[in-house]
C-alpha positions as a Markdown table, in Angstrom:
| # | Residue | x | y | z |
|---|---|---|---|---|
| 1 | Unk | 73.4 | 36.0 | 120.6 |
| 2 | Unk | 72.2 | 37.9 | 117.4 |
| 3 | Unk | 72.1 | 40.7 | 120.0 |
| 4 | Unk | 75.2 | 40.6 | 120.9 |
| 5 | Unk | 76.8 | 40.2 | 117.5 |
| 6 | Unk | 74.7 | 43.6 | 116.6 |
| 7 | Unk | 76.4 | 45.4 | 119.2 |
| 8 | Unk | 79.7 | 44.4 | 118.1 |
| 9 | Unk | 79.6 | 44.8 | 114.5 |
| 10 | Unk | 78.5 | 48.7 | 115.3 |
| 11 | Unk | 81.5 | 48.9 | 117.8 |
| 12 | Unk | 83.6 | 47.8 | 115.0 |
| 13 | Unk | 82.1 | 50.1 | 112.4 |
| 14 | Unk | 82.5 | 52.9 | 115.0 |
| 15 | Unk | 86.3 | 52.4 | 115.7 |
| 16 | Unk | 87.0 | 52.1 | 111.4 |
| 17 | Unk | 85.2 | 55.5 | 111.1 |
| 18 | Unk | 86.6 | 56.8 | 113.6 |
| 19 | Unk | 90.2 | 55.5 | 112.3 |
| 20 | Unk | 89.1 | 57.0 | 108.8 |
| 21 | Unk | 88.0 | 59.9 | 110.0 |
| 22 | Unk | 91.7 | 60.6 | 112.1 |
| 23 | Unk | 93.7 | 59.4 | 109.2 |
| 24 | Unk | 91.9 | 62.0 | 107.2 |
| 25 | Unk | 92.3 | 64.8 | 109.7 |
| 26 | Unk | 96.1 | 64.0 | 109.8 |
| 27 | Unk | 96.0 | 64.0 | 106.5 |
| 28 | Unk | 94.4 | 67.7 | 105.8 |
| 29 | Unk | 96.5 | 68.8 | 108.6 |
| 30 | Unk | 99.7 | 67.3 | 106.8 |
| 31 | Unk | 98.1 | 69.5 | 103.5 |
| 32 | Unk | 97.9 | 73.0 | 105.5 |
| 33 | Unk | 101.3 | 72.6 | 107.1 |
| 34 | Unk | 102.8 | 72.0 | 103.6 |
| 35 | Unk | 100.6 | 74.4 | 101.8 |
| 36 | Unk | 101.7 | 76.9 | 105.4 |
| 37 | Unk | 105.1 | 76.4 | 104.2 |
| 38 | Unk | 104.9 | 76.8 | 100.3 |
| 39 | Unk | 105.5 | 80.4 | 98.3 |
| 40 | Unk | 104.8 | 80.6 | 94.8 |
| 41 | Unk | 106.1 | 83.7 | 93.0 |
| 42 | Unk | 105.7 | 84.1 | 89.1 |
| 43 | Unk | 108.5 | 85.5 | 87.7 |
| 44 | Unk | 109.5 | 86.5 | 84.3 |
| 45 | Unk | 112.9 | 84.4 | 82.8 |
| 46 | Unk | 115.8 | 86.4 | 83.5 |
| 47 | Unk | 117.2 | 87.8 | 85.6 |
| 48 | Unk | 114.2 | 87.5 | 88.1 |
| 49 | Unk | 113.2 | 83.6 | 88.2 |
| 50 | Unk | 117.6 | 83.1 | 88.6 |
| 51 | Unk | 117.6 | 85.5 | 91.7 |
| 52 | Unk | 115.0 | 83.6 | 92.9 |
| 53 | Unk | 116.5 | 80.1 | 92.0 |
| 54 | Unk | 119.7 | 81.1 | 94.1 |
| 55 | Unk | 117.6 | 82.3 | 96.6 |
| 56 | Unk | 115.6 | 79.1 | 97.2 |
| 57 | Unk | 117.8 | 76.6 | 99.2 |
| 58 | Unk | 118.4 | 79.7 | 101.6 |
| 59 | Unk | 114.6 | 80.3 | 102.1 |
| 60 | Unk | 114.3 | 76.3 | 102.4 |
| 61 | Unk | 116.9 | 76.7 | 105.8 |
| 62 | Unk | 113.9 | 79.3 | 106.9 |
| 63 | Unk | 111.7 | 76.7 | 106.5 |
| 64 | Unk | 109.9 | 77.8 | 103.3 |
| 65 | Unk | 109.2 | 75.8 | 100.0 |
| 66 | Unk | 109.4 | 78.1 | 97.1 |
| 67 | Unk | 108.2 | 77.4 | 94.1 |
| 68 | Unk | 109.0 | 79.3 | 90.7 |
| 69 | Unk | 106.2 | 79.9 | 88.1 |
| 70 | Unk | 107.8 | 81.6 | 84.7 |
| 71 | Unk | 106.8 | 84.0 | 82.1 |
| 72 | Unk | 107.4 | 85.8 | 79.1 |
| 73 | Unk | 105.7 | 88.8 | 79.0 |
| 74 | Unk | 104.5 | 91.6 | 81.2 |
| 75 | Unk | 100.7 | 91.3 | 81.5 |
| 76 | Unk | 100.0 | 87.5 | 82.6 |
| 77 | Unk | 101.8 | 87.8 | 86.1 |
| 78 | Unk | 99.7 | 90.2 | 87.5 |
| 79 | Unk | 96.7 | 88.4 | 86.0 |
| 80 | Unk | 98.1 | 85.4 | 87.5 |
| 81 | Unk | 98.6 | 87.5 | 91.3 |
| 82 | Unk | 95.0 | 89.1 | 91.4 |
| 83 | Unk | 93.7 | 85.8 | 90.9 |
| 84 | Unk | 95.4 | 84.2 | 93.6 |
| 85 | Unk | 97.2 | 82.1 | 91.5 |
| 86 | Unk | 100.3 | 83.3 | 93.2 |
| 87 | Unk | 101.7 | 84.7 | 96.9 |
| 88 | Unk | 103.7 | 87.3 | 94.6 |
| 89 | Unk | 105.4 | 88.2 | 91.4 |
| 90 | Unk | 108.6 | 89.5 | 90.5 |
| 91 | Unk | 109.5 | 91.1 | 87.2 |
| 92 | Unk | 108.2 | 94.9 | 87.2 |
| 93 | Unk | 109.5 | 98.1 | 88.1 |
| 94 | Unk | 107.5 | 100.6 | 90.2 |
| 95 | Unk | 106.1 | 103.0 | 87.0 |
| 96 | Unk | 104.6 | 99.8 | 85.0 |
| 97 | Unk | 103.3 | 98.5 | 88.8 |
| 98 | Unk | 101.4 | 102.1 | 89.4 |
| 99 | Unk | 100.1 | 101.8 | 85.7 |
| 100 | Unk | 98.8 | 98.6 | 86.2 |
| 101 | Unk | 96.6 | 99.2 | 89.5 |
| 102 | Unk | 95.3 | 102.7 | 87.8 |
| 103 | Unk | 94.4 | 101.1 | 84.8 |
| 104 | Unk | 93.0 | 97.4 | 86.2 |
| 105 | Unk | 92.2 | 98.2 | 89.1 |
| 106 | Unk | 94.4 | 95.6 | 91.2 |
| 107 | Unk | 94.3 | 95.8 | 95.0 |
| 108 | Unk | 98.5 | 95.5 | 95.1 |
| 109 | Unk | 101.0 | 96.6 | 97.4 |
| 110 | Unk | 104.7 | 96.7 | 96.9 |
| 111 | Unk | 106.4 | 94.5 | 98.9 |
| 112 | Unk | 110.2 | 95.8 | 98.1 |
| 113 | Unk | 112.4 | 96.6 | 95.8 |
| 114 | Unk | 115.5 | 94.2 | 94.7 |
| 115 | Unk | 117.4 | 95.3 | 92.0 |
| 116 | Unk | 117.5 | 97.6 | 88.6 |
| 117 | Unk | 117.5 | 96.8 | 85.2 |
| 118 | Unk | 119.2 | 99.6 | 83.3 |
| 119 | Unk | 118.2 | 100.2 | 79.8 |
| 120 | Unk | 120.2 | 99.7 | 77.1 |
| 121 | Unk | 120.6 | 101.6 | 73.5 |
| 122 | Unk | 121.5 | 99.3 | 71.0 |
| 123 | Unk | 122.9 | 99.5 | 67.4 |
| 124 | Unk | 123.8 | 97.0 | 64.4 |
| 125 | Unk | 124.8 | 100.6 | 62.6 |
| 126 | Unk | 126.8 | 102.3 | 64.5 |
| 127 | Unk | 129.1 | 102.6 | 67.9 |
| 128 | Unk | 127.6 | 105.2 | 69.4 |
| 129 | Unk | 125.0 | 107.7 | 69.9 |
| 130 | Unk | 126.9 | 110.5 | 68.7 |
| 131 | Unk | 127.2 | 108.5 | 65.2 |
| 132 | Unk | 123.2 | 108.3 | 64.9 |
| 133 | Unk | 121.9 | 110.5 | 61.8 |
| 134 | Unk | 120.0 | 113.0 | 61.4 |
| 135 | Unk | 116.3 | 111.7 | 61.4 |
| 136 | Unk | 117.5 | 108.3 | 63.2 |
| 137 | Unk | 115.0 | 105.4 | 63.3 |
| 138 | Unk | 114.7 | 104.4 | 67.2 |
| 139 | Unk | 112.6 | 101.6 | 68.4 |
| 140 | Unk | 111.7 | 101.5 | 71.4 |
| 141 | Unk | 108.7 | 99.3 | 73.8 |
| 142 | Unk | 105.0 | 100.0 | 73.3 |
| 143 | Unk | 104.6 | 99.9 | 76.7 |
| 144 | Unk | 103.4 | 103.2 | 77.9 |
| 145 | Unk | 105.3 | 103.1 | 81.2 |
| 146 | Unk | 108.9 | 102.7 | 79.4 |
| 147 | Unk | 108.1 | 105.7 | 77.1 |
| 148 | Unk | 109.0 | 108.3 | 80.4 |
| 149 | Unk | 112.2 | 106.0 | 81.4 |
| 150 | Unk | 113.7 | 106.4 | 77.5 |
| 151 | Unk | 113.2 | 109.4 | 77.1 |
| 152 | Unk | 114.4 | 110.9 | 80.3 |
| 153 | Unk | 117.4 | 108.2 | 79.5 |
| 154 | Unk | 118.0 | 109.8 | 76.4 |
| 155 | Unk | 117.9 | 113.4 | 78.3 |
| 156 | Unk | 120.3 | 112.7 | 80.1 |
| 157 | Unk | 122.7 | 111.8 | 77.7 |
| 158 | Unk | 122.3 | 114.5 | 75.3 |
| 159 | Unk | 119.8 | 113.6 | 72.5 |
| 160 | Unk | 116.6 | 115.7 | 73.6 |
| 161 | Unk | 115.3 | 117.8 | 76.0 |
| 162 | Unk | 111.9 | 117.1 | 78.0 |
| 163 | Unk | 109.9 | 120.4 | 78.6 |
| 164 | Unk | 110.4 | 121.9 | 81.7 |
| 165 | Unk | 108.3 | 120.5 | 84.9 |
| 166 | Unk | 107.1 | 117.4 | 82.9 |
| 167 | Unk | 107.0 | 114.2 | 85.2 |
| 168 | Unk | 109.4 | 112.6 | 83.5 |
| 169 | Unk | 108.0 | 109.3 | 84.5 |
| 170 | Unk | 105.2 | 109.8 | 82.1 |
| 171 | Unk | 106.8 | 111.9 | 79.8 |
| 172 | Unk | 105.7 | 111.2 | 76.0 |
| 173 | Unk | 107.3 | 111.9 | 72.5 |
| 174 | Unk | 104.7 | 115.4 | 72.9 |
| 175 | Unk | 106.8 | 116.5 | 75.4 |
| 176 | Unk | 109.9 | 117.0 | 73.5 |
| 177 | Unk | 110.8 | 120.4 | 73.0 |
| 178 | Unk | 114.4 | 120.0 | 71.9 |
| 179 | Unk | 115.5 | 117.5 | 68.9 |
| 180 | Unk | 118.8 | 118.2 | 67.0 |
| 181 | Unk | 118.7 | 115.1 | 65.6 |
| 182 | Unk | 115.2 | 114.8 | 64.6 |
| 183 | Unk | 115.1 | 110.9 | 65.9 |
| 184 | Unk | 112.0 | 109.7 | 65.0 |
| 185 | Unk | 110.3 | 106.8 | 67.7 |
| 186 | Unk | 108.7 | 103.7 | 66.8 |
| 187 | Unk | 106.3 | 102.3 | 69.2 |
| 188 | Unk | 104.7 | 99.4 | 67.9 |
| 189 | Unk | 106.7 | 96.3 | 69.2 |
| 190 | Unk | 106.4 | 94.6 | 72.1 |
| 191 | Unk | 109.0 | 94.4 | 75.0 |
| 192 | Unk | 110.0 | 91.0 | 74.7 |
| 193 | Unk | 109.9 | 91.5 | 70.8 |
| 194 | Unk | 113.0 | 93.6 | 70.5 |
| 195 | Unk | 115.9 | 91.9 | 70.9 |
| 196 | Unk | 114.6 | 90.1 | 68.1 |
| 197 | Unk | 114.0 | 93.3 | 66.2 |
| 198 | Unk | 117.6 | 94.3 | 66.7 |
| 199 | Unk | 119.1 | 91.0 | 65.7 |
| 200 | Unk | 117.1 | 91.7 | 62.2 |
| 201 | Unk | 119.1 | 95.0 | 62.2 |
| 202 | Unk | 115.8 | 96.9 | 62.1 |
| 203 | Unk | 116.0 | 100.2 | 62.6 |
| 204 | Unk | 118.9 | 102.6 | 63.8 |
| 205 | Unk | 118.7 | 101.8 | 67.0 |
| 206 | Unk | 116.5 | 99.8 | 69.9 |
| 207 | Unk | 115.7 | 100.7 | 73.2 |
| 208 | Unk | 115.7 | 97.4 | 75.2 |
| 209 | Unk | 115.0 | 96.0 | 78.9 |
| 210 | Unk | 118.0 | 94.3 | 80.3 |
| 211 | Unk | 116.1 | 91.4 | 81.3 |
| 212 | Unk | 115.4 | 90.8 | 77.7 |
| 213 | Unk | 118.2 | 91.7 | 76.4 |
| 214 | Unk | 120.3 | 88.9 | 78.9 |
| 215 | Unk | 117.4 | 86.7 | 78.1 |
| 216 | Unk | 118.3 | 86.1 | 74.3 |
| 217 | Unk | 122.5 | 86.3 | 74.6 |
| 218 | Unk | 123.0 | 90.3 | 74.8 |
| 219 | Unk | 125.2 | 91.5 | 77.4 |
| 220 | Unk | 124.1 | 95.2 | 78.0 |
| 221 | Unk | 127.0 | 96.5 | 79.4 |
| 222 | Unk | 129.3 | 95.0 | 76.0 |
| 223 | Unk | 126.1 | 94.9 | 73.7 |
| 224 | Unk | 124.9 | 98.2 | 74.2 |
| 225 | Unk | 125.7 | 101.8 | 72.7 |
| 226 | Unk | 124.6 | 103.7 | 76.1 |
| 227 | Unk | 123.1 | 102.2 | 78.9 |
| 228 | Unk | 120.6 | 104.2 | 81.8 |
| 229 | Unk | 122.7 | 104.9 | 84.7 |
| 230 | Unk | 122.4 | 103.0 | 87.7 |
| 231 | Unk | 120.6 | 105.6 | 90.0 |
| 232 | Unk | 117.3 | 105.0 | 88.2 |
| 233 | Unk | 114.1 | 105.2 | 89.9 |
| 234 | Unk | 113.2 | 102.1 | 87.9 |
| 235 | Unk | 113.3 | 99.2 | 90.8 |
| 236 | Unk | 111.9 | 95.7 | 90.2 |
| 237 | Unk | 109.6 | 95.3 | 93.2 |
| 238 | Unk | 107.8 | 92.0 | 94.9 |
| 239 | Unk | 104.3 | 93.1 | 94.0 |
| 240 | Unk | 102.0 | 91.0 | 96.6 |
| 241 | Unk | 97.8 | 91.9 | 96.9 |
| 242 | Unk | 97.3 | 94.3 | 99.3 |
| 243 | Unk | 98.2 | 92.9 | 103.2 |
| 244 | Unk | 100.2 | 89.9 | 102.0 |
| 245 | Unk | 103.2 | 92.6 | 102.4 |
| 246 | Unk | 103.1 | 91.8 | 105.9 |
| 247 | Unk | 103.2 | 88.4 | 106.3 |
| 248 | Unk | 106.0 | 86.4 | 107.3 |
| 249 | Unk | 106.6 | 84.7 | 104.1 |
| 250 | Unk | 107.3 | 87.8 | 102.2 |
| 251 | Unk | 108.9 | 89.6 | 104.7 |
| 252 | Unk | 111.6 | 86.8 | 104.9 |
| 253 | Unk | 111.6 | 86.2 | 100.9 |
| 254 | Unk | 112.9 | 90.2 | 100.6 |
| 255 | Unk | 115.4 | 89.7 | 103.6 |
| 256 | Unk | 116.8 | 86.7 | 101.9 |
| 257 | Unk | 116.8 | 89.2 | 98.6 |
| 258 | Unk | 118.5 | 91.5 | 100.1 |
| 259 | Unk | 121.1 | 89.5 | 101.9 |
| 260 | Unk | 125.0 | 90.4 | 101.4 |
| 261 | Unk | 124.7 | 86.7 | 99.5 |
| 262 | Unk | 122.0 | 87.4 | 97.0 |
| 263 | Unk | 123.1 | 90.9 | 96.5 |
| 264 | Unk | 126.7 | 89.5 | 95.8 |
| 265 | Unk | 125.7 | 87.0 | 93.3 |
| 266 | Unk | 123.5 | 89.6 | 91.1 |
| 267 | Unk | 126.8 | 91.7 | 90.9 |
| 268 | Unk | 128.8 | 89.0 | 90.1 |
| 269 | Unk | 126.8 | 87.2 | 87.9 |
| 270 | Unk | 125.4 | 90.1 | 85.6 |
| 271 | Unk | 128.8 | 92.3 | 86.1 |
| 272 | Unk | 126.5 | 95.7 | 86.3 |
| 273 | Unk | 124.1 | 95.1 | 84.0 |
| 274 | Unk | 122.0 | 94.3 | 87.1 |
| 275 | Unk | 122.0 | 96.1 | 90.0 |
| 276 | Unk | 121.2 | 95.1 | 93.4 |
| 277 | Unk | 119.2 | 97.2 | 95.6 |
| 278 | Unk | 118.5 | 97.0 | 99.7 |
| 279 | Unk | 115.1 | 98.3 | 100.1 |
């Protein structure tokens, strides 16, 4: 009898481990089909995280859960991607991408281009930039990889001249070689500092990124004194680490991007001061 009871207490333990042991496979195989399905892209605010917010219910119809992680400045999100924190980011044009890898060292690739941010030239002083003074106080972003972008920006409208066969994408105030108005550039803010710089009606005028400039209230296209045209080289990529830019997930996140929908609600909702692109 005791013999028999042995038997079929260990027939009984066998079938709840066994039980246990398929609830918990179903389980972890519930996790990786979810976690199959989920994209997380950081983003900064505007107008990148809203693109990608109007883009969501479309990629949840192609069966993928994306999920938005925000931030406010330029440095964290690529932090936040070499650490696998995140399948991509979005909020960086192709310049401040190339400085980044040469100067950290990331393994990235660029997964596509989606839109441009034009910069904007903004004044509390005066209506335009043939009203600036001689010796003109103009702010613009201490990030290194902007400095090329404003001043071939304000090339082309007139207020300096690069020297000839500078890259103009890392042009610095040194290559100058013509200044009739003897503007004189401050460096020393942060990006996402100067709308807040021009709202103090700090200097003569301030050089600043659409996406911070819609951020805090400013329309560019109103707000602004001159504004980059919208053939700039200055694209906002997905940035991915190197190989993820061929996996299904991001190659259906950028068709989505660039769909006719997506592409119509960045022209509609930022009325030019975004621009969409299609590759």
């Amino acid at each position: 009898m005791k013999k028999w009871l042995g038997t079929l207490l260990t027939f009984a333990l066998v079938l709840v481990l066994a039980a246990c042991g398929s609830s918990d496979d179903n389980k972890a195989g519930s996790d990786k089909k979810e976690d199959d399905n989920k994209l997380v892209v950081g983003a900064t605010n505007v107008p990148h995280a809203e693109i990608l917010e109007e883009a969501k219910p479309i990629l949840k119809e192609k069966g993928i859960d994306l999920e938005i992680k925000t931030f406010t400045d330029y440095v964290l999100p690529n932090k936040a991607l070499d650490a696998k924190e995140l399948d991509a980011n979005f909020f960086q044009h192709i310049p401040y991408f190339e400085a980044q890898i040469k100067e950290n060292g990331y393994d990235f690739a660029n997964a596509g281009g989606v839109h441009i941010e034009p910069i904007g030239v903004y004044s509390k002083k005066y209506k335009s930039l043939d009203d600036l003074p001689d010796g003109a106080h103009i702010i613009v972003s201490s990030s290194v990889p902007d400095h090329g972008r404003i001043l071939s920006m304000l090339e082309s409208k007139g207020l300096i001249k690069l020297k000839d066969g500078v890259n103009k994408v890392e042009a610095t105030v040194e290559d100058i070689v013509e200044n009739p108005k003897n503007l004189k550039f401050d460096a020393k803010y942060e990006a996402k500092l100067l709308p807040q710089i021009y709202n103090q009606g700090e200097g003569d005028a301030v050089l600043i990124n659409s996406n911070y400039a819609i951020d805090t209230g400013l329309n560019p296209i109103e707000d602004s004194i001159a504004i980059e045209e919208s053939d700039s080289p200055y694209v906002n990529i997905i940035a991915v680490n190197k190989g993820d830019e061929n996996s299904d997930k991001i190659k259906t996140l950028l068709e989505v991007l660039h769909s006719k929908e997506i592409q119509d609600f960045i022209l509609e909702k930022y009325k030019g001061s975004v621009v969409p692109v299609s590759e």
